[in-house]
gemmi code that builds the backbone of each chain (N, CA, C; Angstrom):
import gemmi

chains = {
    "A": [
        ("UNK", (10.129, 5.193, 14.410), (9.719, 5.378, 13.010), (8.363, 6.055, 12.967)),
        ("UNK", (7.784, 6.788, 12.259), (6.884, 7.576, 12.069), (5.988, 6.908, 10.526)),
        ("UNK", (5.132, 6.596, 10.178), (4.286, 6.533, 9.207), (3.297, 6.893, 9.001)),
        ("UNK", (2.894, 7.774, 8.059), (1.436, 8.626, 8.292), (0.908, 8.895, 7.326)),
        ("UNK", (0.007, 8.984, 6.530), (-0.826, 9.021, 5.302), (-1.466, 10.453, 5.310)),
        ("UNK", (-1.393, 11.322, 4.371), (-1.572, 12.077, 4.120), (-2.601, 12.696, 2.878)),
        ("UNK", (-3.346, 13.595, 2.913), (-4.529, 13.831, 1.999), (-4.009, 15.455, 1.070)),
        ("UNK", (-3.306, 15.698, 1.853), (-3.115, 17.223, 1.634), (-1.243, 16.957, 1.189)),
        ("UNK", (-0.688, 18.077, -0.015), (0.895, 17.762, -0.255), (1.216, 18.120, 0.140)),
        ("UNK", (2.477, 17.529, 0.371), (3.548, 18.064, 1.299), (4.991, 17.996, 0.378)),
        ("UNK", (5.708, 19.447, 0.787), (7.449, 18.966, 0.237), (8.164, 17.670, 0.975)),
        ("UNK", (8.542, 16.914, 0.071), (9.293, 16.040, 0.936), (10.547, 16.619, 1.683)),
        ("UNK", (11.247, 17.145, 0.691), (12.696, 17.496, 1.158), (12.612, 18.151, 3.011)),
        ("UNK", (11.408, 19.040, 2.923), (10.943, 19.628, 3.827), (10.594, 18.266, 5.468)),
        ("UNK", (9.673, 18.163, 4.997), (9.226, 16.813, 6.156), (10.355, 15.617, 6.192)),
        ("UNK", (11.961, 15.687, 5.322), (12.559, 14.808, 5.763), (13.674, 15.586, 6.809)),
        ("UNK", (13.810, 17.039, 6.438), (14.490, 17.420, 6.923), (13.896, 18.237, 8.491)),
        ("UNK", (12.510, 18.170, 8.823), (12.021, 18.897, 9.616), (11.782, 17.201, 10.831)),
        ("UNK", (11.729, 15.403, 10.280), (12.050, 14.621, 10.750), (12.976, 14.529, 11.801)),
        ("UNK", (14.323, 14.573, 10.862), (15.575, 14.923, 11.696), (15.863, 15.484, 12.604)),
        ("UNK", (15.060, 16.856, 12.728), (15.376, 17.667, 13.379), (14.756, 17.057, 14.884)),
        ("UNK", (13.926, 16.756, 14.715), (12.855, 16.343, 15.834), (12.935, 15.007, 16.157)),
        ("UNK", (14.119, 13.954, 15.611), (13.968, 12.651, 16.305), (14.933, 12.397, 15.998)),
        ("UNK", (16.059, 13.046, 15.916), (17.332, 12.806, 15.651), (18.445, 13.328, 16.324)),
        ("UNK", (19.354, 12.842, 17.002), (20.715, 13.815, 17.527), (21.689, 13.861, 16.846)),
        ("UNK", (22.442, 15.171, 16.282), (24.081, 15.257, 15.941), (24.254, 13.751, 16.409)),
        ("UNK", (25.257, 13.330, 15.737), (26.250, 12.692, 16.169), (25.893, 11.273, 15.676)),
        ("UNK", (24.681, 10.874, 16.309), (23.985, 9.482, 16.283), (23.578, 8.465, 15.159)),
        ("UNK", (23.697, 9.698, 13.639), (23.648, 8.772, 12.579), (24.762, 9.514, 11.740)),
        ("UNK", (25.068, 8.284, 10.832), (26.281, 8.271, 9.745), (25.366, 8.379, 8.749)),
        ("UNK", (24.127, 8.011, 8.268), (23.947, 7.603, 6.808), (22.619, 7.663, 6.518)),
        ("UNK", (21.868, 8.897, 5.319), (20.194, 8.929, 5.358), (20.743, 8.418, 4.159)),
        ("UNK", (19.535, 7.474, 4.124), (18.912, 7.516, 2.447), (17.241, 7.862, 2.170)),
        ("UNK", (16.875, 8.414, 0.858), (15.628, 8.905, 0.948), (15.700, 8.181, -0.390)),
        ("UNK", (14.039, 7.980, -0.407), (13.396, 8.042, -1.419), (12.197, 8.750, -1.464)),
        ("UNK", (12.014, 9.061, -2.560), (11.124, 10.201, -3.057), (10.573, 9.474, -4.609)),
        ("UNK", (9.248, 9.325, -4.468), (8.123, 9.127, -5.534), (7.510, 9.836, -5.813)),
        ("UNK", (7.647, 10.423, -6.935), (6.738, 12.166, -7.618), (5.688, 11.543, -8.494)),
        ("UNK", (4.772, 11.847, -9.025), (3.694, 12.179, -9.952), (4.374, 12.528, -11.109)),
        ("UNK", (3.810, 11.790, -12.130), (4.717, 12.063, -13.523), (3.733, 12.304, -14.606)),
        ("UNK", (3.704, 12.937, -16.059), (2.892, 12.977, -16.740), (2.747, 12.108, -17.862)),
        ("UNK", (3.227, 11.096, -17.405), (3.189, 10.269, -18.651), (3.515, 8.669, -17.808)),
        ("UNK", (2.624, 8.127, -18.413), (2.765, 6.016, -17.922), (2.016, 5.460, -18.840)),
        ("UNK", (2.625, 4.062, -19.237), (2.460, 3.156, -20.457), (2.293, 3.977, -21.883)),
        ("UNK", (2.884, 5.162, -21.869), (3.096, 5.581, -23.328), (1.776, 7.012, -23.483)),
        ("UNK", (1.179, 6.764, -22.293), (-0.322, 7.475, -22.372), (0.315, 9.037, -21.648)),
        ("UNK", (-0.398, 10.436, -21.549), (-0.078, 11.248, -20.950), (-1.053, 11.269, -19.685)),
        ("UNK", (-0.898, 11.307, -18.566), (-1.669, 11.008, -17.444), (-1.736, 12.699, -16.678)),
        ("UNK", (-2.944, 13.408, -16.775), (-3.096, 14.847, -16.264), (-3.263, 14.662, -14.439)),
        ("UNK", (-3.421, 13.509, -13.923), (-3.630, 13.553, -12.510), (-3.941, 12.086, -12.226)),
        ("UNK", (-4.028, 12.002, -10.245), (-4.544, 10.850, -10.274), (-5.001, 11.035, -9.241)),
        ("UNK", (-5.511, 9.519, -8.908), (-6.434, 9.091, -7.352), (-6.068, 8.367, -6.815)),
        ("UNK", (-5.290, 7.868, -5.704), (-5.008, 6.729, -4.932), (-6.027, 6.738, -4.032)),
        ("UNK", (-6.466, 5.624, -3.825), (-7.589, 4.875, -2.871), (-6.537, 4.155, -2.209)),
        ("UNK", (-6.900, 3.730, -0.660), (-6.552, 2.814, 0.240), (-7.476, 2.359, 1.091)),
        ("UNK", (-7.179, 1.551, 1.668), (-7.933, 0.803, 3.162), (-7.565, 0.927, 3.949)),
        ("UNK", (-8.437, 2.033, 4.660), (-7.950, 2.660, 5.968), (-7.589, 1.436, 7.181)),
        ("UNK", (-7.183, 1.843, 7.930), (-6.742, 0.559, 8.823), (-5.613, -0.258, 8.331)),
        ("UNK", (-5.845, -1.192, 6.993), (-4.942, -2.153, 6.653), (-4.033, -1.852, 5.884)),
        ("UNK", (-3.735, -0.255, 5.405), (-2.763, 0.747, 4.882), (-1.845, 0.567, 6.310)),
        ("UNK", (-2.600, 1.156, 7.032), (-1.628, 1.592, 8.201), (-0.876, 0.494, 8.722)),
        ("UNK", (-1.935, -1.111, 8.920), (-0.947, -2.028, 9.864), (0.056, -2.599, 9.128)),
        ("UNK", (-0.083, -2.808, 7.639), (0.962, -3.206, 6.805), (2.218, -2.441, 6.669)),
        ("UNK", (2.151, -0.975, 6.344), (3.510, -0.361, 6.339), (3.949, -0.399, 7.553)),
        ("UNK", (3.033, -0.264, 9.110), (3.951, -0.590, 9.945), (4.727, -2.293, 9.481)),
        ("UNK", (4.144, -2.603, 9.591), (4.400, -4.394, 9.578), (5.973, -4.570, 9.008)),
        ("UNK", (5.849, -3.605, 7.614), (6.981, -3.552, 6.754), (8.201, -2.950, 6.990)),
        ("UNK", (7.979, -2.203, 8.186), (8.675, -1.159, 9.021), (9.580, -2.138, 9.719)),
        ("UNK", (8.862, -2.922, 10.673), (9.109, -3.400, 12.009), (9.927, -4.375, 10.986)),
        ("UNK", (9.802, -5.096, 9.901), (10.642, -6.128, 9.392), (11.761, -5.789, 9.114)),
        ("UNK", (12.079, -4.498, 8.589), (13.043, -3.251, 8.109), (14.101, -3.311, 9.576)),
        ("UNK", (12.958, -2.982, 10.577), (13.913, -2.921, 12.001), (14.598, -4.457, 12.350)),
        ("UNK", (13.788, -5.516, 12.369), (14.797, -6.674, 12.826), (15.424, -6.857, 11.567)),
        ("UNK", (15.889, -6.402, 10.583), (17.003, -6.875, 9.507), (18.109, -6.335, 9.929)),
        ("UNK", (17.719, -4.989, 9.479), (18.909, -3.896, 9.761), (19.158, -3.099, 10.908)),
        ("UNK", (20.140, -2.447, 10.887), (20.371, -1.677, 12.435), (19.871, -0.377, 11.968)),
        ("UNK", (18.862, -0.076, 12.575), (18.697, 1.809, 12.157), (18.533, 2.201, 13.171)),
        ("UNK", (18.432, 3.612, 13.364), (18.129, 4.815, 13.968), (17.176, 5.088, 14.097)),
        ("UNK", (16.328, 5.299, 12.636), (14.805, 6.307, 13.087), (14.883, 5.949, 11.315)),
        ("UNK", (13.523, 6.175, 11.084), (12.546, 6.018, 9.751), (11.534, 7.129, 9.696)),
        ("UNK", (11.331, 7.159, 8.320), (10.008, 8.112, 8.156), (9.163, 7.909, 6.742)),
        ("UNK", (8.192, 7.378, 6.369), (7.257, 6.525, 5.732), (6.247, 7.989, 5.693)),
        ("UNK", (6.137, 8.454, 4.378), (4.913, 9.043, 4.326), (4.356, 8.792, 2.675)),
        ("UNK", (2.708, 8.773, 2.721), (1.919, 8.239, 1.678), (1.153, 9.455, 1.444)),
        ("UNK", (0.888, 9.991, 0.196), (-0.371, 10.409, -0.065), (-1.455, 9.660, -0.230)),
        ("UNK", (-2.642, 10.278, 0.124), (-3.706, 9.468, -0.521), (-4.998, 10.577, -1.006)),
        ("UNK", (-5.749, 10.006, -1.733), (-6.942, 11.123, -2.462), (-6.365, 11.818, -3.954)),
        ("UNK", (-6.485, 12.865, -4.026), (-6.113, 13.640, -5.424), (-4.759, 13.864, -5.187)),
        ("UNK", (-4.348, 13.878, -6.489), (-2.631, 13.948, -6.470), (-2.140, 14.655, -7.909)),
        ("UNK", (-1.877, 16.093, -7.711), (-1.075, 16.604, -8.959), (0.346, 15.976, -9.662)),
        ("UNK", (0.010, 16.357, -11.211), (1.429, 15.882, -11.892), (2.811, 17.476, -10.579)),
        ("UNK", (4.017, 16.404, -10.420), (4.700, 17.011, -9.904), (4.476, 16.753, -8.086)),
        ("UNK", (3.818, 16.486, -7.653), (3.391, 16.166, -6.376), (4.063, 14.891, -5.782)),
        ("UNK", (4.410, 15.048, -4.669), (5.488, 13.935, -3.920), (3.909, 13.019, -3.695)),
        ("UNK", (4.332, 11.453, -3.893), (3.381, 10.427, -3.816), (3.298, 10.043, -2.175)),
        ("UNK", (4.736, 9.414, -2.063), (5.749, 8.633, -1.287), (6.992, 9.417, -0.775)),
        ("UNK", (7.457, 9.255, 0.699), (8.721, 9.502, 0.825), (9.037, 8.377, 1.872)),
        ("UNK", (9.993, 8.143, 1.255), (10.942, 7.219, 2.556), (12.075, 7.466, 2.889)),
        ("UNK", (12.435, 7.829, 4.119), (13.704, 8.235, 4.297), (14.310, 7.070, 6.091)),
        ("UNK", (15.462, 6.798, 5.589), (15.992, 5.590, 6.523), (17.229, 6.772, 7.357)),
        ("UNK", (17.100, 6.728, 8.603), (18.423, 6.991, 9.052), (19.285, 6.084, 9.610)),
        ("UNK", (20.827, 5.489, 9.589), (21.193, 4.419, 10.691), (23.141, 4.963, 10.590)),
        ("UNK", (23.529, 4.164, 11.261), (24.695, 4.273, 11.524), (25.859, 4.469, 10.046)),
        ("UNK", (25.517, 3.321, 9.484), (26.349, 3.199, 8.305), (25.003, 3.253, 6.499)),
        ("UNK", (26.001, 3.059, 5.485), (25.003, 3.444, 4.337), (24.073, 2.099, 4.027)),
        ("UNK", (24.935, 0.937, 3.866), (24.121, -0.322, 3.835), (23.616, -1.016, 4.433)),
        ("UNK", (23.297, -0.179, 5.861), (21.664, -0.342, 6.195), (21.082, 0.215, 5.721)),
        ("UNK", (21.045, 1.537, 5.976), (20.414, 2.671, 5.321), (19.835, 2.800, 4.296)),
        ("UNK", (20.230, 2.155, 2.749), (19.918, 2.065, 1.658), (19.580, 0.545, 1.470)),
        ("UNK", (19.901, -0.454, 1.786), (19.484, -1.755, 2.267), (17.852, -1.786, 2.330)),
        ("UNK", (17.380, -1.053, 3.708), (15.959, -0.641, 4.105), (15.542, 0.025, 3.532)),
        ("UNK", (15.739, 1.240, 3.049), (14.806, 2.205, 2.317), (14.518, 1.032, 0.864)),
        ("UNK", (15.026, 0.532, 0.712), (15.133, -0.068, -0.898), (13.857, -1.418, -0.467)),
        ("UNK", (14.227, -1.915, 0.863), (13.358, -3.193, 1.045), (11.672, -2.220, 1.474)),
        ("UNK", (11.968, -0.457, 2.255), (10.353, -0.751, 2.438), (9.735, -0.308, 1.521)),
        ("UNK", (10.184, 0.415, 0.146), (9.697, 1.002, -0.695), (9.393, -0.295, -1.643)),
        ("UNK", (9.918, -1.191, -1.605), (9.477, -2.277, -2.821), (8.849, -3.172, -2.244)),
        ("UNK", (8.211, -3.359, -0.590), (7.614, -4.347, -0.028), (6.049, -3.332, -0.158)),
        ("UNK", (6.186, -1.954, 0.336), (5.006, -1.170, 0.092), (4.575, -0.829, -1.329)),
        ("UNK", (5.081, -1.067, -2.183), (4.799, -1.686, -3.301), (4.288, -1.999, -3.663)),
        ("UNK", (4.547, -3.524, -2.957), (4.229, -5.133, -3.858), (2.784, -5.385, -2.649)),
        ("UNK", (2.450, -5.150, -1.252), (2.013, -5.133, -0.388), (0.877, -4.197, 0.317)),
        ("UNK", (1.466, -3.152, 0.177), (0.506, -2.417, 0.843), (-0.492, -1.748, 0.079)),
        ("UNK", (-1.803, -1.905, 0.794), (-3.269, -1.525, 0.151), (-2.978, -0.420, -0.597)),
        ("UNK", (-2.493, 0.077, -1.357), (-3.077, 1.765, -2.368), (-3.653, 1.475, -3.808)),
        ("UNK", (-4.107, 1.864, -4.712), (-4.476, 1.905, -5.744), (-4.796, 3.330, -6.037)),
        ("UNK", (-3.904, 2.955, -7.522), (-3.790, 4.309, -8.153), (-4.737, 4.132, -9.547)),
        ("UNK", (-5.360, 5.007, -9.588), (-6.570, 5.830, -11.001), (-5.823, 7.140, -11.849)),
        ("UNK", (-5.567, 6.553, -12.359), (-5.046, 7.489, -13.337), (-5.987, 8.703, -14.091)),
        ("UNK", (-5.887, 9.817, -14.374), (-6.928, 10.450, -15.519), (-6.017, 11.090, -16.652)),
        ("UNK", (-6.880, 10.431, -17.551), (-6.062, 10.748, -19.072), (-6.994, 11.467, -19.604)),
        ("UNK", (-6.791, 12.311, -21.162), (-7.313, 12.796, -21.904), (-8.702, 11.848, -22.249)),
        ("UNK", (-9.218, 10.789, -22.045), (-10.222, 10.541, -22.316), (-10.985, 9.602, -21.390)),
        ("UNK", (-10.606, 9.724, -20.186), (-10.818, 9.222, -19.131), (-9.774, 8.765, -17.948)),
        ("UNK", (-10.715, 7.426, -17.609), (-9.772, 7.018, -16.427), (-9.220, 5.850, -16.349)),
        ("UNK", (-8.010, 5.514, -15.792), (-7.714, 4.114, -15.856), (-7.001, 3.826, -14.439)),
        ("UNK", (-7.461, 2.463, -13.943), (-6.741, 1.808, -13.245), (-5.345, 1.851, -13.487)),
        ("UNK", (-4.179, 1.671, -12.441), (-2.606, 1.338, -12.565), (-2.637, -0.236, -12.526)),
        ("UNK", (-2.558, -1.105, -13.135), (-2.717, -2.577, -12.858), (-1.108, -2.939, -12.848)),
        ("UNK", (-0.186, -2.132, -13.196), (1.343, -2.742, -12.949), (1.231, -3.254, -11.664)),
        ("UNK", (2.044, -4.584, -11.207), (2.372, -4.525, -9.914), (4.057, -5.011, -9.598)),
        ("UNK", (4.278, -4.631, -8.835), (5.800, -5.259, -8.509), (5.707, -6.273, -7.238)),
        ("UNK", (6.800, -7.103, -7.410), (6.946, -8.442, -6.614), (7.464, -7.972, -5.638)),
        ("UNK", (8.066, -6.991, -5.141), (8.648, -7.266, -3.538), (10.300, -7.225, -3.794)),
        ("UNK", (10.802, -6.673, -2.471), (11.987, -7.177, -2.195), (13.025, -8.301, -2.278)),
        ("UNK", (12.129, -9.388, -1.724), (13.012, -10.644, -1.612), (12.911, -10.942, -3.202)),
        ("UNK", (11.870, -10.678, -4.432), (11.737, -11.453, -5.385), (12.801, -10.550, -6.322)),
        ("UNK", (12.873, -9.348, -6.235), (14.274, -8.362, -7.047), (15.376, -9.320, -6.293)),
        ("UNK", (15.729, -9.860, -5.057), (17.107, -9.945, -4.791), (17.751, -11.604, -5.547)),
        ("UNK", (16.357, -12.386, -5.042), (16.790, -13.731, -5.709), (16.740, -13.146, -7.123)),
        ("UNK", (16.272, -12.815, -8.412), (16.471, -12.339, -9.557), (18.157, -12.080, -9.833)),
        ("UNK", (18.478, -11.274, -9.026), (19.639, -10.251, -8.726), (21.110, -11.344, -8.542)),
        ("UNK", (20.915, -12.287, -7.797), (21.342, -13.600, -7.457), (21.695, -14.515, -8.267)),
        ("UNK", (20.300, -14.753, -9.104), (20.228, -15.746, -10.191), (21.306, -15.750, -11.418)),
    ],
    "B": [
        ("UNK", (-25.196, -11.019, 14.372), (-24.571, -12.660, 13.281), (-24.260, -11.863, 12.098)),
        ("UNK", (-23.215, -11.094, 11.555), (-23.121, -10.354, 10.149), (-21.499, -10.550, 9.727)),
        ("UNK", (-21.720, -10.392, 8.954), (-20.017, -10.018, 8.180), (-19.689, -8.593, 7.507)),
        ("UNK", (-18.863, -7.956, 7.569), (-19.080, -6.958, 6.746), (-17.812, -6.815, 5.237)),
        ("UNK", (-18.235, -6.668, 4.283), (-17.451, -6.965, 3.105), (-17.233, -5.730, 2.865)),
        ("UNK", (-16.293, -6.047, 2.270), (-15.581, -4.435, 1.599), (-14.870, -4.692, -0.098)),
        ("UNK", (-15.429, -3.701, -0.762), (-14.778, -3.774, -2.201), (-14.298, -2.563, -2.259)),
        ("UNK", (-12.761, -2.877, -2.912), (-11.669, -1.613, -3.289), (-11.671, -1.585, -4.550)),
        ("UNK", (-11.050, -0.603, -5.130), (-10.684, 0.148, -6.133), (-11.828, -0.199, -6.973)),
        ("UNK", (-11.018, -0.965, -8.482), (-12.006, -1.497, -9.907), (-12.440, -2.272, -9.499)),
        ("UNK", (-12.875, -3.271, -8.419), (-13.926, -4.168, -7.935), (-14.783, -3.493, -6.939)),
        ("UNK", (-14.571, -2.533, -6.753), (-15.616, -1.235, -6.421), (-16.092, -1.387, -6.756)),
        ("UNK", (-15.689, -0.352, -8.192), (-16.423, 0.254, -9.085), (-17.503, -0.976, -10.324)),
        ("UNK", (-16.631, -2.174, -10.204), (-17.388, -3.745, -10.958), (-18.553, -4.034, -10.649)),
        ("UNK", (-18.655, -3.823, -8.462), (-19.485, -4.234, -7.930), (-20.257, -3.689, -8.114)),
        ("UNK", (-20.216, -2.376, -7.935), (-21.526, -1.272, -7.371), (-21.467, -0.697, -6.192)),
        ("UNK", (-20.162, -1.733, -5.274), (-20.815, -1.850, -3.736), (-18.926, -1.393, -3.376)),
        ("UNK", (-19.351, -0.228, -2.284), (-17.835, -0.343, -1.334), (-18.089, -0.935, -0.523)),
        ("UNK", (-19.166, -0.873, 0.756), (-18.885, -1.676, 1.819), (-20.618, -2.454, 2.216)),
        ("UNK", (-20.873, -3.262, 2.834), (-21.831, -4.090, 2.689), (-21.955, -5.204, 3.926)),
        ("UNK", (-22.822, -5.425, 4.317), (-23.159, -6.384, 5.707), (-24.169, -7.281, 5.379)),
        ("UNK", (-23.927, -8.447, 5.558), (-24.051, -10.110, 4.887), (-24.194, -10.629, 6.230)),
        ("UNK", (-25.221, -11.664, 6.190), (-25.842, -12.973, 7.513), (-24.454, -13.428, 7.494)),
        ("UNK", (-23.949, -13.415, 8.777), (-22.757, -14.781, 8.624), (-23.531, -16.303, 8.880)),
        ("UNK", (-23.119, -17.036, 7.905), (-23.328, -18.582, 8.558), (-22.004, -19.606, 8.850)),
        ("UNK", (-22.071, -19.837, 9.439), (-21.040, -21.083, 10.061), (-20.675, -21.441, 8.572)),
        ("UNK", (-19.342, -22.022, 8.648), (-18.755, -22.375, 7.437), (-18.383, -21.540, 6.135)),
        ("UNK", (-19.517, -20.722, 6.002), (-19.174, -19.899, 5.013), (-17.664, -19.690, 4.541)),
        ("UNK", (-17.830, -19.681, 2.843), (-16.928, -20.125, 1.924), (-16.264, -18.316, 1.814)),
        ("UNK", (-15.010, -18.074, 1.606), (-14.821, -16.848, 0.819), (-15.205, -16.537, -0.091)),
        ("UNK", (-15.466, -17.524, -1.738), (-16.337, -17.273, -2.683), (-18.145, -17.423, -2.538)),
        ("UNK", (-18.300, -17.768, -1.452), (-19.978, -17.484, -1.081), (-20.483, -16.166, -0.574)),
        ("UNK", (-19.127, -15.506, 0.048), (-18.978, -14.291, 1.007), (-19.185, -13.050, -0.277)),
        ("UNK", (-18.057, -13.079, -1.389), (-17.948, -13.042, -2.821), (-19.500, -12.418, -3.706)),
        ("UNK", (-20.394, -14.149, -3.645), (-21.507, -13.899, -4.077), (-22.623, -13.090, -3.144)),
        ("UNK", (-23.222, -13.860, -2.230), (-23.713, -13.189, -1.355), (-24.125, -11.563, -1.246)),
        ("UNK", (-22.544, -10.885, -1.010), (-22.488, -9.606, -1.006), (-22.902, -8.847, -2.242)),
        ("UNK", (-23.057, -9.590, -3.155), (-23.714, -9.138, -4.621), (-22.714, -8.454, -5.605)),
        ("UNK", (-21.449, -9.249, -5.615), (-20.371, -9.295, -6.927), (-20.700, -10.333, -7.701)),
        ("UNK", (-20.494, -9.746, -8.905), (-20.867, -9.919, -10.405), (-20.051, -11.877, -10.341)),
        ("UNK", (-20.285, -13.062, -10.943), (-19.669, -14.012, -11.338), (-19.214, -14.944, -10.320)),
        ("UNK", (-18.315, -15.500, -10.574), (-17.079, -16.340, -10.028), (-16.101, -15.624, -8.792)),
        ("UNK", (-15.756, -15.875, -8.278), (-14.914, -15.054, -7.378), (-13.398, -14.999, -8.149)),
        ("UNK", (-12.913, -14.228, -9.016), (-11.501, -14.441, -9.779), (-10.478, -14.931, -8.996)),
        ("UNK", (-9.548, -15.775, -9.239), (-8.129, -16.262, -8.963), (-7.463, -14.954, -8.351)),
        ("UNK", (-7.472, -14.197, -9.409), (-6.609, -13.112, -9.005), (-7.132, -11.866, -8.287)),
        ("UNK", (-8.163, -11.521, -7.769), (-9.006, -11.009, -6.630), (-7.709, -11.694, -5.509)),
        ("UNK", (-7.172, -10.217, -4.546), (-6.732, -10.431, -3.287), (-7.671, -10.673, -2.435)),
        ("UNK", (-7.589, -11.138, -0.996), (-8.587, -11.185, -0.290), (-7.704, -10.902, 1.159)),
        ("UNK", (-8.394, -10.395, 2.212), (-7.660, -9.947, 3.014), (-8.921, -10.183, 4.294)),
        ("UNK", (-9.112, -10.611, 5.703), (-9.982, -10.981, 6.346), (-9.489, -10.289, 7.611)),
        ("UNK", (-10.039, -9.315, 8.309), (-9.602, -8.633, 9.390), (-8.089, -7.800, 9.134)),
        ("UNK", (-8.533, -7.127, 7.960), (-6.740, -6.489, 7.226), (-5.771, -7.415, 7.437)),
        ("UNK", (-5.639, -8.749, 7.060), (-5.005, -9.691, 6.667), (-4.966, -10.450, 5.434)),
        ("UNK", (-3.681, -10.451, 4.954), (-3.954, -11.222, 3.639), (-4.771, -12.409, 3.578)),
        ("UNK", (-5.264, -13.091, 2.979), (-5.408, -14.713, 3.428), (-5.693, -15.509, 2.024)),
        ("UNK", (-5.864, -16.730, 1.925), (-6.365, -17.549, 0.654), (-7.422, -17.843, 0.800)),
        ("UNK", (-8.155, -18.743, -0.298), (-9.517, -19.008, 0.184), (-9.967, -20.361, 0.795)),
        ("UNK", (-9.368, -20.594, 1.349), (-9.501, -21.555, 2.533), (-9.317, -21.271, 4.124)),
        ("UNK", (-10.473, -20.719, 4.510), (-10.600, -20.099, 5.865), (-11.510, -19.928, 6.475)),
        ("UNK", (-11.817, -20.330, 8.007), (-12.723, -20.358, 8.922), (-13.590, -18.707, 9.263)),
        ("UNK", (-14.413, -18.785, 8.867), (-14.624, -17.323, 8.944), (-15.605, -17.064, 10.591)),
        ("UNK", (-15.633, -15.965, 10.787), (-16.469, -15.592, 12.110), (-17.378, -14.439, 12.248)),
        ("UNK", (-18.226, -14.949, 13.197), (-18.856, -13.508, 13.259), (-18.498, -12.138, 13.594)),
        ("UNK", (-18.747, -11.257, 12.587), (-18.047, -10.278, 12.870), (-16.843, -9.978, 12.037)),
        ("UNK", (-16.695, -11.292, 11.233), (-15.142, -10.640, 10.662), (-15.651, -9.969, 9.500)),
        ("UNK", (-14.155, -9.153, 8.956), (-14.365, -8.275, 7.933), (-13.769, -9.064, 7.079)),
        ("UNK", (-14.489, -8.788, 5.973), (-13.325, -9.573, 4.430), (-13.446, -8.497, 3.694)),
        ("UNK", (-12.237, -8.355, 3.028), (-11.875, -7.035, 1.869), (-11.771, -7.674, 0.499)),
        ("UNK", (-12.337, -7.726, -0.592), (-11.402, -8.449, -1.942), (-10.969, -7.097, -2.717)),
        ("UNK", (-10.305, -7.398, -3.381), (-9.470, -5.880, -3.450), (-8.307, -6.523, -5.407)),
        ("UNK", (-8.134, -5.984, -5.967), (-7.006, -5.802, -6.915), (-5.628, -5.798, -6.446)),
        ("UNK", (-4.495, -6.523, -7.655), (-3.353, -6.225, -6.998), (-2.794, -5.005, -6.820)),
        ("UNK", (-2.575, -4.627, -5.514), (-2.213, -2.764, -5.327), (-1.206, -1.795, -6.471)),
        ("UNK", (-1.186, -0.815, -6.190), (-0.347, -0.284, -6.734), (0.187, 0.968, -6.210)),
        ("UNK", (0.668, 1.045, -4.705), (1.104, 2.185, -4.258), (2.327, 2.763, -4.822)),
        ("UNK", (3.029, 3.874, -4.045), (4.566, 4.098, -3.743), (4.843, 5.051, -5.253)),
    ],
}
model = gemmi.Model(1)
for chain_id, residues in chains.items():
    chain = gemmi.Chain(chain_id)
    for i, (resn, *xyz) in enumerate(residues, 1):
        res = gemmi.Residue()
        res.name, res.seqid = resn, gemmi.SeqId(i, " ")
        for name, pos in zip(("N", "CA", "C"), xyz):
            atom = gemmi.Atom()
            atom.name, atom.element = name, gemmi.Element(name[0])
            atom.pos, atom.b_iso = gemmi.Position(*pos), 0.0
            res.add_atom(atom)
        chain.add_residue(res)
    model.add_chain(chain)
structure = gemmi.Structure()
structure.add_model(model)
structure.setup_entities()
């Protein structure tokens, strides 16, 4: 699995498919799933012209691994690829990509779904929004994986 | 003998202070660590706290040398 934080944008479609190429063989997987988190111009009703994610260097990194390696003893995969922006971020700009490769789809989508909502609920980023009359913190937060599934259950 | 504290995001910007180096003393409290470092009040409930990039609560043996982060609930992805 690969995870790497990034300052500068990148196409996702590009770095999921340039992944593959380089840690992947024909044959060896049945099933990607990706996710992809873009920059949008609009949150809580407000129009948002850009933003800032801040992190903590170091404890960015050991957590999405962390979230990774949990991803690996659940499910059976192949290969992963975890990438973050961080610093300035245009409307339209990939945030996040996660892309799972494994044998069948429900691992595949299983994991991508558990590391995108554990990095989430978990891992150090904070996002600053800039609006027409300043700036605002993102204070939404989401609960995590396990807390969508018991919900889901209930 | 130091600690070094770290404030993220809007408790950054609350504090004044991103990062900062504090006397460690034996025992020291997480909300003494809190004041000390020269954040505003009470140490909030809802302030994360994280000690050597680890989550933790505030009941914990602290050491010389360790790092404590208090930080907002995140909002990556």
């Amino acid at each position: 699995m690969r995870i790497e934080l990034r300052a500068a944008p990148f196409d996702p479609y590009t770095e999921i498919a340039a992944y593959e190429r380089a840690a992947l063989k024909h044959g060896q997987f049945g099933a990607t799933a990706c996710f992809v988190g873009t920059m949008r111009e609009f949150n809580d009703g407000s129009p948002v012209s850009g933003m800032t994610l801040e992190h903590y260097p170091g404890m960015t990194e050991k957590h999405l691994q962390a979230i990774c390696d949990q991803a690996g003893s659940r499910w059976v995969l192949q290969e992963g690829l975890v990438l973050h922006r961080v610093g300035q971020i245009a409307l339209g700009e990939a945030i996040v990509v996660v892309a799972i490769w494994s044998v069948h789809r429900g691992d595949a989508q299983d994991a991508c779904r558990f590391i995108i909502e554990d990095l989430k609920s978990k891992a150090p980023f904070w996002k600053q929004e800039q609006l027409q009359d300043g700036k605002r913190w993102v204070s939404n937060n989401t609960s995590g994986y396990e807390f969508r599934e018991q919900k889901l259950r209930s | 003998m130091s600690i070094k504290v770290r404030f993220f995001a809007r408790l950054r910007e609350e504090a004044g202070i991103g990062e900062r180096e504090i006397p460690f003393q034996p025992g020291m409290s997480l909300p003494e660590v809190w004041q000390r470092a020269g954040a505003k009040g009470e140490l909030p409930e809802a302030v994360l706290i994280a000690v050597n990039m680890e989550y933790t609560r505030a009941a914990v043996t602290l050491k010389d040398g360790d790092e404590v982060a208090f930080f907002p609930s995140v909002t990556g992805g």
